[in-house]
N, C-alpha and C positions, 0 to 999 in steps of 0.2 A: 280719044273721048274725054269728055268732059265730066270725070267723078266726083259726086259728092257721097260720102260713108257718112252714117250716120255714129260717132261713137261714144255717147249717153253722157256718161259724168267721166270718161276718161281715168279711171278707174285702175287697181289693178286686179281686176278677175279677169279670166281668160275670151270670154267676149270680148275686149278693152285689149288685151295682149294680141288675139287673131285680127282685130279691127287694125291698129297700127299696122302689126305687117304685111297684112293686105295692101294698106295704103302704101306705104315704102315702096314693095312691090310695083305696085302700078305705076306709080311716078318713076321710077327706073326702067319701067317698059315704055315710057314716052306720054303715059297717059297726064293729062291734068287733073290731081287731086287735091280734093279740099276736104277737111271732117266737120261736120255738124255737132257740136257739143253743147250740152244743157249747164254744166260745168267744168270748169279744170282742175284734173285730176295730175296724179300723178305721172301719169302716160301722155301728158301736153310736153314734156320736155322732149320726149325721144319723135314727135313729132315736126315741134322748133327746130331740132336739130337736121332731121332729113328733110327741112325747107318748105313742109307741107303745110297750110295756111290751118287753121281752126276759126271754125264760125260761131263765137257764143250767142245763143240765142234763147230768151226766156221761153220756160216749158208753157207753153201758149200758142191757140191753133191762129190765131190773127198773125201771130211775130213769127211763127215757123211759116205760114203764108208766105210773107213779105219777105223774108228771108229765101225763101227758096224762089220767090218773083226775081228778086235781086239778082241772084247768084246764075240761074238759069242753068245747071246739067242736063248734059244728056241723058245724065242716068243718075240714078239713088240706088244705093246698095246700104238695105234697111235691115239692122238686127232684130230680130222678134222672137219671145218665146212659143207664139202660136198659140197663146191664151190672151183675152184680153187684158190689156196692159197700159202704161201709161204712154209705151210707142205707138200709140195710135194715134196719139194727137197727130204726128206726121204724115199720116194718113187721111185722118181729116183735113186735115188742112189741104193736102194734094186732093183733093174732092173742088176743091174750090180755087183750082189753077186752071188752065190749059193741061193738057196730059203728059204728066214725064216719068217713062217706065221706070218702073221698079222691082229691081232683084233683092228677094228675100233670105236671109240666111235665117232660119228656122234653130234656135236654139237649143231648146229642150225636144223634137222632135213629137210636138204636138200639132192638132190641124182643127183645135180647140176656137177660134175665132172666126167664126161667117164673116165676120165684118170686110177682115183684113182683103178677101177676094178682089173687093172694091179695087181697090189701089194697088194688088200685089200683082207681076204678071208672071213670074218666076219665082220656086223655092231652092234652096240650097239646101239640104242636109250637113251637118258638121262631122256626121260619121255615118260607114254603112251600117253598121247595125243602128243607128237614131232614125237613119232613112226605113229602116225594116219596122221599128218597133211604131212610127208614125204612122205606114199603113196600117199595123196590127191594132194599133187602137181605135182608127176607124172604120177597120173592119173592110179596105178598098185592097184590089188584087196588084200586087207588086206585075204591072205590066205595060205593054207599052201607052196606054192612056196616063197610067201614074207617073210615067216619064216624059211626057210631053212638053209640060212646063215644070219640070224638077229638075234634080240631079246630084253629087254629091260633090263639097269642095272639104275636103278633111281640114280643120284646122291646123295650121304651117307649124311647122318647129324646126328650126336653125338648129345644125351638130353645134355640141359645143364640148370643149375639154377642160375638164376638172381642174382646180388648182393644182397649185403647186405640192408633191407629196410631205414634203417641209411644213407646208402651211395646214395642210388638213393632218399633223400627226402634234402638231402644238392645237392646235383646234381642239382636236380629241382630247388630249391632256391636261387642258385648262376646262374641261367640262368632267375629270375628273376617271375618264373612261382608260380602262388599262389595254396595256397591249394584248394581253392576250382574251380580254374580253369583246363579245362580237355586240356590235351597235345597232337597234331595230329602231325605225325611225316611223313616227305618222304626224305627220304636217298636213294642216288644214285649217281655214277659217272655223271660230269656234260657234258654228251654228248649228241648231240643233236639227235641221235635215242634211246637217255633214257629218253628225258624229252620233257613231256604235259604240257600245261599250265591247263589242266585240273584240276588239284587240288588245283592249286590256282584260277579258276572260279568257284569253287563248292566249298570253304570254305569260300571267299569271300562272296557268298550268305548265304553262311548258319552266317555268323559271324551279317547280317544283324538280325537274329531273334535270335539268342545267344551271347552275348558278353563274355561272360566266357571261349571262348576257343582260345584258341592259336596254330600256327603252325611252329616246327622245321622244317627246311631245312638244308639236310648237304649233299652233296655241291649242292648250285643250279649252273647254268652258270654261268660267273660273269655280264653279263649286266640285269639278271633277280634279282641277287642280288642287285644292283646297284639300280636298279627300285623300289626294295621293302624298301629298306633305305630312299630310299627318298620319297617313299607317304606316304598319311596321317594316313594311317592304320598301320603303321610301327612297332609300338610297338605292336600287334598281331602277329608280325613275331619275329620269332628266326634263326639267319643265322649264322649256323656254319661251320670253313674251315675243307677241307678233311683232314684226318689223316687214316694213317697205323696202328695205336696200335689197336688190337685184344680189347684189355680191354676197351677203350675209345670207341668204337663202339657196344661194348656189355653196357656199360653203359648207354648208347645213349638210345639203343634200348630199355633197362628196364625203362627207366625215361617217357616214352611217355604211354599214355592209349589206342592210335590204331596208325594205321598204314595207310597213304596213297601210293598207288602205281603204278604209272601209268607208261606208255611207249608204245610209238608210231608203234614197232615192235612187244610187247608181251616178252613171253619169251618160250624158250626153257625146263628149269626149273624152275628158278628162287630164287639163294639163297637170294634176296633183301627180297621177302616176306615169303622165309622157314627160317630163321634166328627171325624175330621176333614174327614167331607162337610160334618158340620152346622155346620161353621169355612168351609164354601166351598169345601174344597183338591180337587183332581182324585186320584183315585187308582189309580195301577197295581198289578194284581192275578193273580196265578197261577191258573190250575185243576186240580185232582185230582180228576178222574173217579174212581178207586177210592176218595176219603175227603168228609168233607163239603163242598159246595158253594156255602151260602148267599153267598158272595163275586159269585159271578155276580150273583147275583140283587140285591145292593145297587150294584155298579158295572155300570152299565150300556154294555156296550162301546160306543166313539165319542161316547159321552154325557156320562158320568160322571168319567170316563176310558180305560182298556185290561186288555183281558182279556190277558196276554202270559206264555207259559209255559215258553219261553226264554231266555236270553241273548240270543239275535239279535231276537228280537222284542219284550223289554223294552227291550233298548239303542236300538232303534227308536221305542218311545215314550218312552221321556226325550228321544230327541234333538227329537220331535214336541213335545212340554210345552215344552221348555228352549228353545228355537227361538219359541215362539210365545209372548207376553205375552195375546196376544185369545183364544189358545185354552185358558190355564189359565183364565182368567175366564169364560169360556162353561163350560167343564166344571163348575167350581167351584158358578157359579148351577146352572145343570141338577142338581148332587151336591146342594144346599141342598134342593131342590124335591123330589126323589127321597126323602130321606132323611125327611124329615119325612110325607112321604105313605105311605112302608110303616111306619115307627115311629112312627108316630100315637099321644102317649097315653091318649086319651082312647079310641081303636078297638081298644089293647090293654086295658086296662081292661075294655071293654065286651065283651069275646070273654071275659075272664077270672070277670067278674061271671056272665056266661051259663050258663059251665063248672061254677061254685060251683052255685048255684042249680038249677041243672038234675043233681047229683048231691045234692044237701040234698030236692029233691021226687022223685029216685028218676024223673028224664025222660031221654030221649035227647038227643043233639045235635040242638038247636032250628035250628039252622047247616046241616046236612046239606047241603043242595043248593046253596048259597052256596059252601062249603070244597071240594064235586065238584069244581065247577068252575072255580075258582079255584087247586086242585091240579091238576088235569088243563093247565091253561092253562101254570101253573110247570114242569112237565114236559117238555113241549112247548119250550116257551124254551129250560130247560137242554138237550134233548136239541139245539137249532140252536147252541150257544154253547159246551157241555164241551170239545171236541173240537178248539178252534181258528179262527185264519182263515187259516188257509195251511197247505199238505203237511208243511212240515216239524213245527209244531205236531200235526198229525192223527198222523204219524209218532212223535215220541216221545211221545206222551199216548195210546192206541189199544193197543197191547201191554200194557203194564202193566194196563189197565183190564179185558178181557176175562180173566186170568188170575186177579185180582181177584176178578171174577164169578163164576166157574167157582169158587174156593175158597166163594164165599157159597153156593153152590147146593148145594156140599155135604155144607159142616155144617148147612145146613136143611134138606136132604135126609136126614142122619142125623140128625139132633133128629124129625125127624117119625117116622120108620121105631120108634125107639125109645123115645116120647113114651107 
């Protein structure tokens, strides 16, 4: 087949990181691939390198026209959050071609845009619970109509092995972190629908019955950095600026003993916390029943790490990690094992090649009965795990989330009424 991926500003957020290795991918299975890029970013090099052509082309529905006139694929494999957005231009534009299918990978697990119908003829999920929480926001039955033209290709993650222990024990050292102090780490862009004060109220507490441990941040906001330089706890913090090097972040990630991870929204997938399983780290994690979920479904409570969605119950699992040498390293293997079995390359790929192929021959989701139930299964999960493991979790998580609901039902309720 003849692919064209569309992959935005080439970027490095994880849309940009699953778009490349998708493309790799397909060009190694024989396919011909090209990516559509608005600009280049810094993910056009790992592209140049695997021989994959890049098409810049101004964000404009005439020049994406003419451009995809030009180029002719059989297929378009289109990123979309499923709210309208500025990828739509690529859609209009495909309005104004002859017809060339196009498989959707659904971002944030919305179904927020009538429009995109027009032009889309397949969606992809990026996780099963995104795929679960997509029905649940529009209120449609996880069944075989909903899988007709769906299905799930979980964003890819490659194993990889930690540096060298030489190298991440001078790491440690030069950031001032001692040996027998345990290192909690939360890395994230510093946006404010990526960042809780959560983990700094629950290590905070927990630093009151342990002194031994410390917390990296890279990047926090800068007035939340500013704040932590100047109180008196300050040398317990470690604040470090954002950087693009692959290496430097991978190092990052090996130097810490777990992983904090919070966010106000949730996630969709989430490479923040699939990136330092596949380093071994244990990772504690928040849930937001009213926003995306996939977090559950990557850390697996008592497993992986802690689903914990307070202060009292974060600070509880730090002191559990920080307390226990055997039980970060049981988490850590179990997070290795975990991560690698839902981010399967070769099983994303293989859902992905499905999805093409079966919109290029004009078939349905060859998956159907597989994706049922496998969504049904995720659902299930998330509905025993969203909600907590103790009252007072179920307490502040429970309110907000039914209110939530009650707004989704209603703008789906007036979308439908006047549809």
């Amino acid at each position: 087949m003849k692919v064209l991926e569309f992959g935005g500003y080439l970027g490095l957020g994880g849309t940009e990181k699953a778009t490349c290795r998708w493309s790799i991918g397909l060009k190694q299975r024989g396919h011909e691939v090209s990516v559509l890029a608005m600009r280049m970013g810094p993910r056009a090099r790992e592209l140049e390198e695997a021989g994959i052509p890049v098409l810049l082309c101004p964000w404009d529905r005439t020049a994406v026209a003419q451009t995809l006139a030009s180029h002719r694929p059989d297929v378009i494999h289109l990123h979309a959050p499923g709210v309208p957005a500025e990828v739509d231009v690529i859609g209009e534009a495909l309005l104004t071609l002859p017809r060339i299918p196009v498989v959707q990978t659904n971002i944030f697990g919305h179904l927020e845009n009538p429009r995109e119908d027009a032009w889309t003829d397949f969606r992809l999920f990026i996780s099963w619970t995104s795929c679960v929480q997509a029905a649940r926001r529009s209120f449609l039955k996880l069944d075989r109509e909903f899988f007709r033209k769906a299905s799930v290709a979980v964003y890819p993650l490659d194993p990889e092995d930690a540096p060298p222990a030489e190298k991440i024990r001078c790491f440690r050292e030069g950031l001032g972190i001692g040996p027998q102090e345990v290192l909690f780490g939360r890395l994230s862009r510093p946006e404010p629908n990526k960042w809780t004060e959560l983990p700094l109220d629950a290590f905070r507490r927990a630093l009151k019955k342990t002194p031994q441990i410390k917390l990296l941040l890279r990047e926090p906001p800068p007035l939340v950095a500013q704040q932590l330089r100047n109180a008196p706890d300050a040398d317990r913090f470690v604040i470090l600026p954002a950087t693009s090097d692959p290496a430097e972040l991978r190092l990052t990630l090996a130097s810490l003993d777990a992983v904090l991870h919070t966010s106000s929204i949730g996630e969709s997938f989430g490479y923040g916390i699939a990136e330092p399983m596949n380093l071994g780290k244990p990772v504690v994690t928040n849930s937001v029943p009213w926003g995306d979920q996939a977090q559950i479904e990557l850390v697996r409570h008592g497993e992986c790490g802690f689903i914990a969605s307070t202060p009292a119950s974060m600070a509880e699992a730090v002191l559990k990690l920080a307390a226990d040498p055997g039980l970060r390293k049981q988490f850590g293997e179990q997070a290795v094992a975990h991560i690698h079995k839902i981010a399967d390359v070769e099983i994303s790929l293989d859902r992905l090649e499905k999805a093409l192929y079966a919109v290029v021959e004009g078939r349905e989701n060859p998956l159907w009965e597989e994706d049922l139930k496998r969504a049904r299964a995720a659902a299930d999960d998330l509905d025993q795990q969203q909600f907590g493991h103790g009252w007072r979790e179920q307490f502040a998580l429970r309110p907000f989330y039914y209110r939530v609901r009650f707004n989704q039902w209603r703008r789906v309720a007036k979308a439908r009424i006047f549809s």
